[in-house]
Structures are given as C-alpha cells and as structure tokens.
N, C-alpha and C positions, 0 to 999 in steps of 0.2 A: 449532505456534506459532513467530515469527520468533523471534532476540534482540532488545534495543530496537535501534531504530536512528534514522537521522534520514537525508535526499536534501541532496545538494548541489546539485543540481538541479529545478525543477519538472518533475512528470511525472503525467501523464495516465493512469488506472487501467481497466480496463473488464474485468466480473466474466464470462465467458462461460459457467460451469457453477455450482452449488454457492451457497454461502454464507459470506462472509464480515466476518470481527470485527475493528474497527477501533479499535482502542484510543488513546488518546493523556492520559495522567494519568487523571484522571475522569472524561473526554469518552470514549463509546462510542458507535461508531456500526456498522450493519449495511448490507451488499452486499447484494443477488441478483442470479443472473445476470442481464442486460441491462439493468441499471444499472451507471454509472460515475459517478468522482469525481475531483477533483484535487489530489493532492499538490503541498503548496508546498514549495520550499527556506527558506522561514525558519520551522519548523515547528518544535517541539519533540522529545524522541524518543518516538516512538513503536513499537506491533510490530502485526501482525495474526496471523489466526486462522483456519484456515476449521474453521466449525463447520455445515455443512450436512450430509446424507446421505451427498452425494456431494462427492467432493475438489474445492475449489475453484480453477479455470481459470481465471486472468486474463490479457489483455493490458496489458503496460506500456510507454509510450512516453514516452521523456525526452527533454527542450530539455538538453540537454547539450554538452560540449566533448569534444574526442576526448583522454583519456587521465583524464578528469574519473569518480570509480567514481560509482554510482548508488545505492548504499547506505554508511552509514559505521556500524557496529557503536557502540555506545554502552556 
C-alpha cells in the first residue's frame, strides 16, 4: 500500500498485470489489468493498493512540467 498522497498533475494510469485498490475517503474503486483510469490534479488524497494474486504492473503517464514531482506525500 502507498502513503496518502495527492498529483500535482493529471496523469493517466493503465493497470497491465494484477489487481488494483483505489481508495480515496470512502470512494473505492478497483483496476484489472487492461483497464485504465484518470487521475486528476485537483483530487483529494488518496493511496492505492495492489490486492490481486499477482503484483500489480502499471503504466503511468503524467501532463506535467519539468521539475514539477508527480506525487506529493500527504
């Protein structure tokens, strides 16, 4: 499991193996591989989880600025 955290940037998730937990307050939501979803930057914090079999594999691609991090610890 992550620490909480929150994007200063949106960024585009896509799950390629496994299973994963997406938490944000009381909103819970689930990955499998070959689905994705979209992280916003004006999100609250949140963490994930991989809770599949197998360790969850994702690609992540961020609309970002160069020295801009992509996670901020909460």
């Amino acid at each position: 499991m992550t620490p909480l955290y929150i994007h200063p940037a949106p960024m585009l998730v896509y799950v390629q193996e496994g299973k994963l937990k997406h938490s944000r307050g009381e909103n819970i939501n689930y990955f499998s591989a070959g689905e994705s979803f979209i992280e916003s930057n004006t999100g609250s914090p949140h963490y994930v989880e991989s809770v599949g079999k197998k360790p969850a594999v994702l690609f992540v691609f961020a609309s970002s600025a160069i020295g801009l991090p992509t996670t901020i610890n909460k």
